[in-house]
N, CA, C and O of each residue as an XYZ file, in Angstrom:
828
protein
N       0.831     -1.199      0.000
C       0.000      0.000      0.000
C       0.870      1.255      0.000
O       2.022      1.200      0.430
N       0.172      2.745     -0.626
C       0.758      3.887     -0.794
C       0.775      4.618      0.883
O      -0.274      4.563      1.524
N       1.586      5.053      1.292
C       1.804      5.992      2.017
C       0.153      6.801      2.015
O      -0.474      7.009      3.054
N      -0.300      7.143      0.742
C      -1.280      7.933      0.621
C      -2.730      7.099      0.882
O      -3.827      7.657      0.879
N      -2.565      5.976      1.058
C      -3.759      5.152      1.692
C      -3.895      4.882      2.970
O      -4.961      4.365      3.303
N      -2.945      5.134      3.940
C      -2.405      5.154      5.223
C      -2.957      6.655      5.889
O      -3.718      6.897      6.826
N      -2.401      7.293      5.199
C      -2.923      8.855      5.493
C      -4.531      9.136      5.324
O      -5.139      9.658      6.258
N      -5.127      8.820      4.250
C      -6.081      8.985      3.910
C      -7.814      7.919      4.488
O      -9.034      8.081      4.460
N      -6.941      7.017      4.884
C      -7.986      6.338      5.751
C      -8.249      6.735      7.221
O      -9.369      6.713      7.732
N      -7.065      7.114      7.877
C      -7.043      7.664      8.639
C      -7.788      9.006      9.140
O      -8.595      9.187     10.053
N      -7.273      9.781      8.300
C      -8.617     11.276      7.762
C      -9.967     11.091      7.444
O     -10.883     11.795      7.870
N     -10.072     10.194      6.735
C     -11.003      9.766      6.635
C     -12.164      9.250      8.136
O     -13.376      9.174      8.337
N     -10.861      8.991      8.919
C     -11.731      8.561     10.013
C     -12.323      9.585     11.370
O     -13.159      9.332     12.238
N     -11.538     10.753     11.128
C     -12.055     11.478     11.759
C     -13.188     11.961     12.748
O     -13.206     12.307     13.929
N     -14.136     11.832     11.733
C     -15.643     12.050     11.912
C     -16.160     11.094     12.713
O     -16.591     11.304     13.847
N     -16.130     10.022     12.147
C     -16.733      9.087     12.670
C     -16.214      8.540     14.676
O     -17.071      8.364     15.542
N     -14.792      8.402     14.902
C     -14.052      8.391     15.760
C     -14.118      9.510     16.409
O     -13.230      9.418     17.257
N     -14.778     10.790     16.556
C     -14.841     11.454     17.272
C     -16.455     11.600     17.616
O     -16.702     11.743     18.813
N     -17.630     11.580     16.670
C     -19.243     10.801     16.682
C     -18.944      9.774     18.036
O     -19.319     10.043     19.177
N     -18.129      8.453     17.617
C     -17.999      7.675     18.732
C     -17.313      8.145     20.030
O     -17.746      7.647     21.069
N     -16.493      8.866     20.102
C     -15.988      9.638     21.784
C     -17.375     10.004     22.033
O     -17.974      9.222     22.770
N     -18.167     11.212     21.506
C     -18.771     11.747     21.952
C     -19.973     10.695     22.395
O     -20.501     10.777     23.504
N     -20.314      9.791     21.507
C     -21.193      8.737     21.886
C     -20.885      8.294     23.016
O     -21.797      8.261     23.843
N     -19.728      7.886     23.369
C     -19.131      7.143     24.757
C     -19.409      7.559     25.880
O     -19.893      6.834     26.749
N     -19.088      9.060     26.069
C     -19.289      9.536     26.573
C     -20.523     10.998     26.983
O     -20.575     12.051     27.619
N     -21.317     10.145     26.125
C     -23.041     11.088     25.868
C     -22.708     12.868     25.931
O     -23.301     13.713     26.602
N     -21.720     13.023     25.120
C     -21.261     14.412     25.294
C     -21.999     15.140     24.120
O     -21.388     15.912     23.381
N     -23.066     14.922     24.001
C     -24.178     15.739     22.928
C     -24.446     17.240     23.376
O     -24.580     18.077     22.483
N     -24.544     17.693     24.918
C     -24.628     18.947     24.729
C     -23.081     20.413     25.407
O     -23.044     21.563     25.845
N     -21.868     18.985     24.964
C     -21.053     19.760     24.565
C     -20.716     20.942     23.478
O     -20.432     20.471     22.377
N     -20.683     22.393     23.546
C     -20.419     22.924     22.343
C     -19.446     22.699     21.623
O     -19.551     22.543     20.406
N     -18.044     22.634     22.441
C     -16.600     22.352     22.044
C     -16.811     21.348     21.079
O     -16.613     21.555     19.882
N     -17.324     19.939     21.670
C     -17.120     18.788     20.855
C     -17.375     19.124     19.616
O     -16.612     18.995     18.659
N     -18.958     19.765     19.617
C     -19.532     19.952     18.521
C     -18.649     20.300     17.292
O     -18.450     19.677     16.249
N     -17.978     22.011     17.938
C     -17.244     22.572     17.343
C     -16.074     21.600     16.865
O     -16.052     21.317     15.667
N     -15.473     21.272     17.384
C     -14.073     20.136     17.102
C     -14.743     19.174     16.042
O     -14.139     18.969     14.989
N     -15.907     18.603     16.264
C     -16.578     16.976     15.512
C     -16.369     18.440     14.568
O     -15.223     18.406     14.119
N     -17.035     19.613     14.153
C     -16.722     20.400     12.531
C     -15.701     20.248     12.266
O     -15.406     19.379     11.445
N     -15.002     20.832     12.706
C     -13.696     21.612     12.603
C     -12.583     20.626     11.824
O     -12.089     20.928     10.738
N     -12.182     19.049     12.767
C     -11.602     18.180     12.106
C     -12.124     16.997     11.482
O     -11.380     16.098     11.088
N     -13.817     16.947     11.340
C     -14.162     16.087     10.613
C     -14.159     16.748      9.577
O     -13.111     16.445      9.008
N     -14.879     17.711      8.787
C     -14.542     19.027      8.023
C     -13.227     18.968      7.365
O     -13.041     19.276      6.188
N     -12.173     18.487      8.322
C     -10.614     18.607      7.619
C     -10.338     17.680      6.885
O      -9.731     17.690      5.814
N     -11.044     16.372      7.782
C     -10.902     15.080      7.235
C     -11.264     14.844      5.570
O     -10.605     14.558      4.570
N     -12.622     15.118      5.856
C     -13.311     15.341      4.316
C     -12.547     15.970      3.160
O     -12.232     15.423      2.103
N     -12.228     17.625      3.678
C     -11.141     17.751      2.278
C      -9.664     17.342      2.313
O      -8.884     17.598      1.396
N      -9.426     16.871      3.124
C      -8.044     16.197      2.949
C      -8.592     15.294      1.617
O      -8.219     15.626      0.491
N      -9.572     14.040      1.826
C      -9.821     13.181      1.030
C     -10.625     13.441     -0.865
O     -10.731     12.804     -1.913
N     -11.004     14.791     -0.296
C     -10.665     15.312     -2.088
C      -9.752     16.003     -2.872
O      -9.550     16.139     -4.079
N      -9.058     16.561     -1.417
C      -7.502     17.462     -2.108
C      -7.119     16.084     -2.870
O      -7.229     15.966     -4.091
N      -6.581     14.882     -1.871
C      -6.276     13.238     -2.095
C      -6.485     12.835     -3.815
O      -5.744     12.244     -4.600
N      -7.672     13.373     -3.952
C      -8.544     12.238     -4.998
C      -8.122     13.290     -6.094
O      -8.100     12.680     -7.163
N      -7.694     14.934     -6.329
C      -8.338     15.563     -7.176
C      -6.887     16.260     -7.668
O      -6.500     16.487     -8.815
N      -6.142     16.551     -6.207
C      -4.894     17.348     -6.299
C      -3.718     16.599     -5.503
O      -2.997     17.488     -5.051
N      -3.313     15.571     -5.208
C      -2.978     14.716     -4.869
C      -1.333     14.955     -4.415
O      -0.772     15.497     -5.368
N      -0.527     14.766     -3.456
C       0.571     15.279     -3.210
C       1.832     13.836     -3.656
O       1.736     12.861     -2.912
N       2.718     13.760     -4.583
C       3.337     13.125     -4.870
C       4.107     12.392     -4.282
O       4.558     11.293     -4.602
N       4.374     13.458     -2.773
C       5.544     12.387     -1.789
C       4.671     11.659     -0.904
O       5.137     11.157      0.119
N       3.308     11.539     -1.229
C       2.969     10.413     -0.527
C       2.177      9.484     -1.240
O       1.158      8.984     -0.763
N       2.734      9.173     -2.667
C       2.657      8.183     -3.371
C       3.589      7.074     -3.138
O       3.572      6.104     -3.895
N       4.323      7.137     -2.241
C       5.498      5.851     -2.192
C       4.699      5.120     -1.514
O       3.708      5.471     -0.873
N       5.292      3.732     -1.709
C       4.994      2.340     -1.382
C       5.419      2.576      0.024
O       6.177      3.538      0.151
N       5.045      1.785      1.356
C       5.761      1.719      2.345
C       4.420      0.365      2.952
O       3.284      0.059      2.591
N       5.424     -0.127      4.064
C       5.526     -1.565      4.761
C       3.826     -1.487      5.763
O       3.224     -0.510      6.208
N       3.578     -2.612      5.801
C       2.284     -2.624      6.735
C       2.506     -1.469      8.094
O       1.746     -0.579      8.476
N       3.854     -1.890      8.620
C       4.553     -1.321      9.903
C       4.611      0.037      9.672
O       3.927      0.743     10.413
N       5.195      0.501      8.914
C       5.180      1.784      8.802
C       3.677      2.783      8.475
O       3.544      3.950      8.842
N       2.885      2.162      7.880
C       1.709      2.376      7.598
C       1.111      2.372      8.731
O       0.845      3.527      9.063
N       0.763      1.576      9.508
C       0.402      1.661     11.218
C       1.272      2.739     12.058
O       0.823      3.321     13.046
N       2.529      2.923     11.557
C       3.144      4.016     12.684
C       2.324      5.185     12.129
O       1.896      5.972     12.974
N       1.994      5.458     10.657
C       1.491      6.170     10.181
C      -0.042      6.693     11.009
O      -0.255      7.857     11.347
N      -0.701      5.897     11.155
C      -2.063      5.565     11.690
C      -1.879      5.685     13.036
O      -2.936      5.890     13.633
N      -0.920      5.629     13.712
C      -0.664      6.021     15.396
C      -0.419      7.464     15.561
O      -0.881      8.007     16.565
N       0.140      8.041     14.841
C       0.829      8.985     14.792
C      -0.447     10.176     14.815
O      -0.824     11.030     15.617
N      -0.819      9.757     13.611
C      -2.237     10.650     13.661
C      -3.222     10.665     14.151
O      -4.091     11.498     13.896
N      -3.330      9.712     15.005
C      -4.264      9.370     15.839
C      -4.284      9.793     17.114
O      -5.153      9.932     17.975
N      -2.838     10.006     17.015
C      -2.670     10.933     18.363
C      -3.031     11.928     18.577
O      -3.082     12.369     19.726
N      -3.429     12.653     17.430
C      -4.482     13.914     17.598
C      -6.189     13.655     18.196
O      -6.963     14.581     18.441
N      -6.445     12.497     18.315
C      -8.138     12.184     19.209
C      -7.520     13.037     20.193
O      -8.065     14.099     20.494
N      -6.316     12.637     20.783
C      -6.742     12.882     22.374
C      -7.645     14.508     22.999
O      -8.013     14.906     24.104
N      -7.708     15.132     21.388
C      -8.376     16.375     22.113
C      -9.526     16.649     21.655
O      -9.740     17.861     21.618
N     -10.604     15.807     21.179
C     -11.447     15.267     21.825
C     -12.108     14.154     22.857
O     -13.273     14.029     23.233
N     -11.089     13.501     23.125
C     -11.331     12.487     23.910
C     -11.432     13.442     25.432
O     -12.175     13.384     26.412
N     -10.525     14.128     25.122
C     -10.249     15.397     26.760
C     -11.946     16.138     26.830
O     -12.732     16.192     27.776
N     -12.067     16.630     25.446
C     -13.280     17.556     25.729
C     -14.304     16.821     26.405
O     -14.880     17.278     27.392
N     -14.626     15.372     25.768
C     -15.720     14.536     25.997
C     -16.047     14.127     27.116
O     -17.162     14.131     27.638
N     -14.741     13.639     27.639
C     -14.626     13.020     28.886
C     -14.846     14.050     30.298
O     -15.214     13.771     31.439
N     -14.469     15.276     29.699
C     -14.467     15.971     31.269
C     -13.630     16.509     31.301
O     -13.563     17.731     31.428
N     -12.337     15.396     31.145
C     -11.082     15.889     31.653
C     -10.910     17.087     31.934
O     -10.438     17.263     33.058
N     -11.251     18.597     30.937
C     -10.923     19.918     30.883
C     -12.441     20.837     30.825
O     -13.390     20.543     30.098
N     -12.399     21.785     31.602
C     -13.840     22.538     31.209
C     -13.865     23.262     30.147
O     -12.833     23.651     29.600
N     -15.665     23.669     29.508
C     -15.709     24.131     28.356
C     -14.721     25.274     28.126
O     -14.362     25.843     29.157
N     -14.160     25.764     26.862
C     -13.390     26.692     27.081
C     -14.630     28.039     27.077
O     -15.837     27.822     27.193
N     -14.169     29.075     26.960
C     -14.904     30.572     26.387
C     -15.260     30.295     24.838
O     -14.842     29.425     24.074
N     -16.039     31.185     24.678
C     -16.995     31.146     23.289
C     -15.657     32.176     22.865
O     -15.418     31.916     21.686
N     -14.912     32.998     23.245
C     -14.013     33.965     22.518
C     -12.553     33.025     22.145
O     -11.703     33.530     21.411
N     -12.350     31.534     22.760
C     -11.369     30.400     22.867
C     -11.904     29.975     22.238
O     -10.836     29.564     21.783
N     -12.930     29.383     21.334
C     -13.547     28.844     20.465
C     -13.702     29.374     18.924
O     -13.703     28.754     17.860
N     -13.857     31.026     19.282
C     -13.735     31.398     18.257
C     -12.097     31.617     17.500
O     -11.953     31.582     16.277
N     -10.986     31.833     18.438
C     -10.041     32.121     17.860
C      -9.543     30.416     17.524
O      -8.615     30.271     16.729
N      -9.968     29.588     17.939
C      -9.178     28.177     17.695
C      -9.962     27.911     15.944
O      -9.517     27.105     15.127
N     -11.388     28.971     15.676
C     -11.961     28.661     14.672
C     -11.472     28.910     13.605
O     -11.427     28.118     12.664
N     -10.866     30.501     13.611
C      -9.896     31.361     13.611
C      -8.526     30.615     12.765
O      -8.431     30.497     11.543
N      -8.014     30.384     13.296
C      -6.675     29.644     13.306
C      -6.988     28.375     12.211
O      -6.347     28.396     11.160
N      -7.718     27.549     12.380
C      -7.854     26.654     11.269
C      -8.749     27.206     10.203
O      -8.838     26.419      9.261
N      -9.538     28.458     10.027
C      -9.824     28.781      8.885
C      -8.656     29.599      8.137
O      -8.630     29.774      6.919
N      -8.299     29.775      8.474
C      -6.627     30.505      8.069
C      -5.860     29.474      6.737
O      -5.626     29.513      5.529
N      -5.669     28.489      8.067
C      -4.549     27.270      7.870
C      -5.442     26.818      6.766
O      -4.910     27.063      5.684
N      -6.387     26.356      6.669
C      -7.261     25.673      5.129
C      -6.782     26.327      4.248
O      -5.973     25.848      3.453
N      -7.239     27.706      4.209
C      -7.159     28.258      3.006
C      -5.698     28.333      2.516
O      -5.397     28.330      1.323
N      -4.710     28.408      3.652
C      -3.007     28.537      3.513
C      -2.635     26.849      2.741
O      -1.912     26.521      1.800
N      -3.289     26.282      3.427
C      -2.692     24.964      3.281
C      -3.460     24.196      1.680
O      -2.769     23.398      1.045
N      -4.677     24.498      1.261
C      -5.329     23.816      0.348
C      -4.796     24.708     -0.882
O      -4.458     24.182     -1.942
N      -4.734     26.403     -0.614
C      -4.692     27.004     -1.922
C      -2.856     26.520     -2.157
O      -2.484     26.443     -3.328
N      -2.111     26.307     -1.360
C      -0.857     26.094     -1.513
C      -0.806     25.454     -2.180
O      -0.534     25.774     -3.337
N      -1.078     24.001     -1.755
C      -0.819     22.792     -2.501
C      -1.225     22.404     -3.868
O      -0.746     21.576     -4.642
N      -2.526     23.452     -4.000
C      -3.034     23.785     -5.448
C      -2.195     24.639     -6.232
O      -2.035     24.360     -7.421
N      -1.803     25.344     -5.881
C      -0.588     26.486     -6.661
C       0.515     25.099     -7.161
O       0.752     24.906     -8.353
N       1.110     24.217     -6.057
C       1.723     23.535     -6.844
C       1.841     22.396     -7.539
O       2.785     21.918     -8.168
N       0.474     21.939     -7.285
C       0.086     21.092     -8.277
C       0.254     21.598     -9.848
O       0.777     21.054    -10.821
N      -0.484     23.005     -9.661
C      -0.833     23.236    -10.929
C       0.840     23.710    -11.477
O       0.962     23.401    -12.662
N       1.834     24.223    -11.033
C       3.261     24.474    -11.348
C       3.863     23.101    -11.909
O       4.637     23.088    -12.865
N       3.332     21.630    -11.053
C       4.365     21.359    -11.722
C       3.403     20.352    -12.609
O       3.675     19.161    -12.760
N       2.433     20.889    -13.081
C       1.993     20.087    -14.406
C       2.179     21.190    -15.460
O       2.440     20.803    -16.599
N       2.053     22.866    -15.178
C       2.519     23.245    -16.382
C       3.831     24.019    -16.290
O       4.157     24.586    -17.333
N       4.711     24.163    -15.157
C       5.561     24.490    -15.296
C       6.658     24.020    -14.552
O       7.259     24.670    -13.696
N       7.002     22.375    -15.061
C       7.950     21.490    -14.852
C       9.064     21.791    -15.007
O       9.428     22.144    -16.129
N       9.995     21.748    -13.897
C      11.602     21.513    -13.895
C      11.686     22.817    -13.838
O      12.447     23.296    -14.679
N      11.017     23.770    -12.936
C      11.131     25.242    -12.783
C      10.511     25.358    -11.544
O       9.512     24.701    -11.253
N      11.271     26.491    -10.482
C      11.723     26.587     -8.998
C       9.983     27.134     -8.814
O       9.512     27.956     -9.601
N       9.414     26.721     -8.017
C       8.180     27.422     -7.518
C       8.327     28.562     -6.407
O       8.403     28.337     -5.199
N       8.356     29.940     -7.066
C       8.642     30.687     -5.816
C       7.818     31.953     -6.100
O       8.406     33.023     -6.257
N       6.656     31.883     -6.162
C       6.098     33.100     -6.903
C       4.411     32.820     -5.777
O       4.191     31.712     -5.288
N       3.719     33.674     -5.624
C       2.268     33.347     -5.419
C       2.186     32.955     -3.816
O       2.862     33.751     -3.164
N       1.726     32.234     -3.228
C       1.724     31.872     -1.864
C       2.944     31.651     -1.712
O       3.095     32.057     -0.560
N       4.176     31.210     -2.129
C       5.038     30.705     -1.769
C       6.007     31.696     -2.116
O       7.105     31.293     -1.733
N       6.093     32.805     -2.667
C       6.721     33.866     -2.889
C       7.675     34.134     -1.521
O       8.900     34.042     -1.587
N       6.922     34.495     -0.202
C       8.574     35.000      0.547
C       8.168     33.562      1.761
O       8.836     33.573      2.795
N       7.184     32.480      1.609
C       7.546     31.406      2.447
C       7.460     30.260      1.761
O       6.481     29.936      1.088
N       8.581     29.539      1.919
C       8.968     27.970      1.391
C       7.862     26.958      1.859
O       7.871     25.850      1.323
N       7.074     27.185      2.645
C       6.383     25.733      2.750
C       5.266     26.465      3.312
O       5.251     26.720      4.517
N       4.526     26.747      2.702
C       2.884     27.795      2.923
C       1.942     26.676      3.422
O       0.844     26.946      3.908
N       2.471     25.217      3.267
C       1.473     23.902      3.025
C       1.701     23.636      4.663
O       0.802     23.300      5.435
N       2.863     23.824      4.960
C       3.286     22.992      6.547
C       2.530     24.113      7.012
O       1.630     23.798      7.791
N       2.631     25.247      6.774
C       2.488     26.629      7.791
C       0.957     26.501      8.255
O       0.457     26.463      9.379
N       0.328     26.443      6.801
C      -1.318     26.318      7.047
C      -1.595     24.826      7.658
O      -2.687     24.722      8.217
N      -1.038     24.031      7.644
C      -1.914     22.555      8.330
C      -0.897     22.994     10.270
O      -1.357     22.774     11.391
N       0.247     23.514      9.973
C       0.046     23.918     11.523
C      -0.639     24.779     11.950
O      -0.367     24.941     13.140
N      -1.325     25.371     11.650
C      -2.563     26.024     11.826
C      -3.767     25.699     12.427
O      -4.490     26.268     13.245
N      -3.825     24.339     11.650
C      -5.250     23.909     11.448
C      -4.841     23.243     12.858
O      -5.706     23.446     13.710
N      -4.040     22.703     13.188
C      -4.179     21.509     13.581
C      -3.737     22.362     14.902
O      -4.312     21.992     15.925
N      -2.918     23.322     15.038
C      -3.372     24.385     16.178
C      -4.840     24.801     16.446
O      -5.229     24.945     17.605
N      -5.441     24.945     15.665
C      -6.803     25.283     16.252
C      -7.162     23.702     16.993
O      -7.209     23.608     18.219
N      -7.371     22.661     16.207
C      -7.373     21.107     16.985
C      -6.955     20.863     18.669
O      -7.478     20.270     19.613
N      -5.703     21.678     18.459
C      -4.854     21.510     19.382
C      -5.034     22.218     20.918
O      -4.829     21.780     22.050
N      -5.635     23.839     20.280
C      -5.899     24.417     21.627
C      -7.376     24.721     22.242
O      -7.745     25.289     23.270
N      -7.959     24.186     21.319
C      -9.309     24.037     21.894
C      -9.829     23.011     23.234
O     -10.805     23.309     23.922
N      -9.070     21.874     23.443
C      -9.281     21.939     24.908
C      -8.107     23.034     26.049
O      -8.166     23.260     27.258
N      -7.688     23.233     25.589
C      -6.553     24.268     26.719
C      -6.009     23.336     27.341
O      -5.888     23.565     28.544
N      -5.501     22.035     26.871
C      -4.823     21.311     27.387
C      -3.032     21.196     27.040
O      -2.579     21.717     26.021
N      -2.190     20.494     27.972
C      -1.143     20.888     27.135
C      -1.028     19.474     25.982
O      -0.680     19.583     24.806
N      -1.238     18.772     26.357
C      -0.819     17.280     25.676
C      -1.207     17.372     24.284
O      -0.332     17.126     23.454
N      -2.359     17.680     23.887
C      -2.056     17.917     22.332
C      -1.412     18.963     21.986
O      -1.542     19.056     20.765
N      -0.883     19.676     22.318
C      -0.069     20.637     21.703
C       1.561     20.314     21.415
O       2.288     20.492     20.438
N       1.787     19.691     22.900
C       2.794     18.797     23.010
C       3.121     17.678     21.741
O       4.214     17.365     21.269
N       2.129     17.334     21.478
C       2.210     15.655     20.268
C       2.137     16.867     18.624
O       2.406     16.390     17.522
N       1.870     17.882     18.733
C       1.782     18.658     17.558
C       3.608     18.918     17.542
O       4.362     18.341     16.758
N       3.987     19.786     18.463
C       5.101     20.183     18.086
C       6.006     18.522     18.147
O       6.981     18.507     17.396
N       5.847     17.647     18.675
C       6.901     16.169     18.571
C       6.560     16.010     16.904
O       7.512     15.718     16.181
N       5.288     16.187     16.318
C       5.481     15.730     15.297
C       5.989     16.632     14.272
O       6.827     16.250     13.455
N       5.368     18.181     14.284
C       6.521     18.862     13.968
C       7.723     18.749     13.446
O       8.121     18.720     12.282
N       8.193     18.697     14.369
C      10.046     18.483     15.327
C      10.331     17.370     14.404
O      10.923     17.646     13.361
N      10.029     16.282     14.616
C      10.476     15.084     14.051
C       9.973     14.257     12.774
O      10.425     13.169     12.420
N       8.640     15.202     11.962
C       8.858     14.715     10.876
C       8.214     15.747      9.885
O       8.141     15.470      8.688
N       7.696     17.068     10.435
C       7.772     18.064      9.136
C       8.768     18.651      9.077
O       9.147     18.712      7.908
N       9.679     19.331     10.031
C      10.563     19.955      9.480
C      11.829     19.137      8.889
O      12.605     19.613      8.061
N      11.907     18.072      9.337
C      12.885     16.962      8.598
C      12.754     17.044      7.308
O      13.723     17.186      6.562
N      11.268     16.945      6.814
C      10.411     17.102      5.356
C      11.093     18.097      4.315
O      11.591     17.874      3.212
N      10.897     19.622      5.267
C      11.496     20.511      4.659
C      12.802     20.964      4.529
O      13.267     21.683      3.645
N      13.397     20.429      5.584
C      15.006     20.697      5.291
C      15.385     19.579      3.905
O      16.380     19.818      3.220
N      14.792     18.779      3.699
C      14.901     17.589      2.917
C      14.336     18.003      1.297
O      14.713     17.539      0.221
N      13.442     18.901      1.540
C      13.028     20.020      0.569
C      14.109     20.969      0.174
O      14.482     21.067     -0.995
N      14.458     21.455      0.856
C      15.002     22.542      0.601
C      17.146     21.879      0.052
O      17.999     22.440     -0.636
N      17.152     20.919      0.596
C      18.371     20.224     -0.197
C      18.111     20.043     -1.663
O      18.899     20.277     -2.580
N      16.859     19.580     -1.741
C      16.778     19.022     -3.227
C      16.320     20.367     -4.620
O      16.430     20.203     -5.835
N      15.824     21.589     -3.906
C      15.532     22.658     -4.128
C      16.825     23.626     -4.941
O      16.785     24.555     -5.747
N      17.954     22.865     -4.260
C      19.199     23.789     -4.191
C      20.027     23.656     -5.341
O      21.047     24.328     -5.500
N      19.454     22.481     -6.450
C      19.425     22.200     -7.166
C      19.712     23.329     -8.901
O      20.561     23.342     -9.792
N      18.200     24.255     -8.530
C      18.494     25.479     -8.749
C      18.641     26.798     -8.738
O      18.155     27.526     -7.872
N      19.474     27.269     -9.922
C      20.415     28.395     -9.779
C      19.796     29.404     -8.728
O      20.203     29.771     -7.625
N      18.636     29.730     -9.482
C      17.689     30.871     -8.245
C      17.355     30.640     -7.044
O      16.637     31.382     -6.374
N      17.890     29.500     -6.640
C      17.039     28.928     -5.194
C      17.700     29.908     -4.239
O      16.938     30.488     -3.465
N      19.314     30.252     -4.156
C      20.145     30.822     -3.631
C      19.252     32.118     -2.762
O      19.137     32.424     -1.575
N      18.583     32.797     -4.393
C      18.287     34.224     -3.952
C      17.207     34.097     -3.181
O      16.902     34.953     -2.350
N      16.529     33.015     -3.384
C      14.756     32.950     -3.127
C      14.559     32.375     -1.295
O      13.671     32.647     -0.487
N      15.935     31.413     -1.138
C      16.302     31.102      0.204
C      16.188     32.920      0.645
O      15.235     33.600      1.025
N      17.348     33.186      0.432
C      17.297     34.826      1.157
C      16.275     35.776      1.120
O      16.403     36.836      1.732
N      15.392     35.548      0.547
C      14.457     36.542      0.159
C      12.978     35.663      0.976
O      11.877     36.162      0.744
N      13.028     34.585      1.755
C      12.337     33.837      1.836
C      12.199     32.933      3.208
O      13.234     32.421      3.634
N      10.622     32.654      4.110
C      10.857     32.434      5.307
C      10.821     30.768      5.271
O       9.817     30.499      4.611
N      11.562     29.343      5.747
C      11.583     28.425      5.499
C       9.585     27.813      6.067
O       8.834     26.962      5.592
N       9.466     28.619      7.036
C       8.339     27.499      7.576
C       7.060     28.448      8.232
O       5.857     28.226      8.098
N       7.773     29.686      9.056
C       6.747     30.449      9.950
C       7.108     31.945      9.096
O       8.171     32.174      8.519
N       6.200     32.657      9.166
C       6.537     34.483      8.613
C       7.360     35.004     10.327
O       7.219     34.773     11.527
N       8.198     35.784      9.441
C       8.705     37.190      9.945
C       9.508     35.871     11.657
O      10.010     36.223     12.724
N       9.275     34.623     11.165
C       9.990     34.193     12.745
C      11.070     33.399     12.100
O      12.223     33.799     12.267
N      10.833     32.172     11.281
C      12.109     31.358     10.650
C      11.391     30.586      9.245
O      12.078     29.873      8.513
C-alpha cells in the first residue's frame, strides 16, 4: 500500500471516531465537541478530495504494513483532544477560545489547500522550474504553515497541554525533517540561492 492510503484512511476517520468519543461519553450537549466533531471532521473530508483531485506526490510511495500503522498512530494521536473535551477531563473553554481556535484553522485551510493547489498546478505546467512566486513567494512551505494552523486550532481548543505537546513532537520530528529535505533538493536550482534569502523556510517574519 501507498503511504497515501495510510494517510487517507485515517482522515477519513475522523468524523466518525470522534461521533464515537462523543457517543461514549453522551457528550451531545457539549459545544466544544460539537465545534471540534466540525472543525476536524470538516478537515478530514477535504483532505480526502484534495487526495482524490490534487494529490501530493511524496505520498505516493509504497511503504511496509509497519510503517503504515506508525502512520495511523501517529495521527491518531491527535483524538486525544477530543477524547479530553468529551470526557471531562478539561472545562468548556470561552466562546471567545472557540472562536479564535476557529480562527486559526480557517486561516490554515485556506493557507494549506490554496498552496498545494498552486503547486500542483506548477508542476503540471511548469515542470523543472523553482516554484517561488504566489503563496510561496517569501515562504517555502505555505502547506506545513497552514496545516500547523489547522491543527493548532485542533490543538488548543481543549486548553490542554498534551495535544499541543504531540503537535510540536510531530513537527520536530517529521515536518521539518520534510522541509530541510526540501530545501536540499531545491538547491538544485540556480535561483534557489536568492529565493532562500528573500524567503521564510516554515513560519513568517519568525524562521
Amino acid at each position: 500500500m501507498k503511504q497515501r492510503h495510510w494517510i487517507d484512511s485515517s482522515k477519513g476517520m475522523n468524523a466518525p471516531v470522534i461521533l464515537g468519543i462523543m457517543a461514549l461519553y453522551g457528550a451531545w450537549d457539549s459545544g466544544a465537541a460539537w465545534v471540534y466533531l466540525a472543525l476536524h471532521g470538516t478537515y478530514g473530508l477535504l483532505w480526502l478530495i484534495k487526495s482524490s483531485t490534487f494529490p501530493d506526490k511524496q505520498w505516493e510511495a509504497e511503504c511496509s504494513a509497519a510503517y503504515g500503522l506508525l502512520i495511523w498512530l501517529a495521527l491518531g494521536l491527535y483524538w486525544i483532544s477530543p477524547w479530553l473535551i468529551c470526557s471531562g477531563a478539561v472545562a468548556e473553554p470561552p466562546a471567545w477560545w472557540i472562536g479564535l481556535c476557529v480562527s486559526l484553522y480557517g486561516l490554515g485551510v485556506f493557507l494549506h489547500f490554496a498552496s498545494d493547489m498552486q503547486k500542483h498546478l506548477h508542476l503540471q505546467h511548469r515542470p523543472g522550474t523553482l516554484l517561488s512566486d504566489g503563496l510561496w513567494g517569501r515562504l517555502r512551505n505555505p502547506n506545513y504553515f497552514g496545516e500547523l494552523l489547522i491543527y493548532g486550532g485542533f490543538c488548543l481548543l481543549p486548553r490542554h497541554p498534551a495535544p499541543v505537546i504531540i503537535l510540536l513532537l510531530i513537527v520536530a520530528l517529521a515536518w521539518v525533517p520534510n522541509m530541510r529535505k526540501k530545501d536540499r533538493s531545491l538547491s538544485r536550482y540556480p535561483e534557489f540561492a536568492a529565493y532562500r534569502e528573500r524567503s521564510w523556510l516554515f513560519i513568517p517574519l519568525l524562521w
